[in-house]
N, C-alpha and C positions, 0 to 999 in steps of 0.2 A: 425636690432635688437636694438642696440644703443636710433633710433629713440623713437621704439616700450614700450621700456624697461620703468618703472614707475622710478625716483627721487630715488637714494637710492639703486637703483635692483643690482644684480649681474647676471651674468650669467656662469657655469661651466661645462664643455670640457674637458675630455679626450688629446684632440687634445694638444701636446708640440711642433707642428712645427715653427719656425722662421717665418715665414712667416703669418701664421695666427696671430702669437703675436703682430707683427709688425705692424700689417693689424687694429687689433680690439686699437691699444697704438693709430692709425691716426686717427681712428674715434670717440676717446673721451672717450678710456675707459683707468682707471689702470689695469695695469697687474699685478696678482700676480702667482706666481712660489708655487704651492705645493705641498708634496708627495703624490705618488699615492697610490689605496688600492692594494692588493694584486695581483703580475699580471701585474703593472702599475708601472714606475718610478716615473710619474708627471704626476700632473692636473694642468690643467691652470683657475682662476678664474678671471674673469672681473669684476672689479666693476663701474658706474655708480651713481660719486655722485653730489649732489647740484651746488656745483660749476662749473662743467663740463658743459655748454649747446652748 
């Protein structure tokens, strides 16, 4: 996904497992930590920027 993703993308998950965080932090992405909506503790957001290749 990483690859796929355009300069700039983000990508947003449900998913708060350690392990996926971990997984997508190796591959080039920022993690960010957010509350979730209703129902949800946290969402996880990836972002993909410039500097990252």
């Amino acid at each position: 996904m990483h690859n796929l993703l355009k300069e700039d993308g983000f990508l947003v998950t449900y998913c708060a497992k350690g392990v996926v965080k971990r997984t997508m932090k190796e591959v080039g992405f920022e993690i960010v930590v957010l509350d979730g909506p209703p129902g949800k503790r946290q969402m996880t957001r990836a972002n993909k920027f410039i500097s990252q290749k």
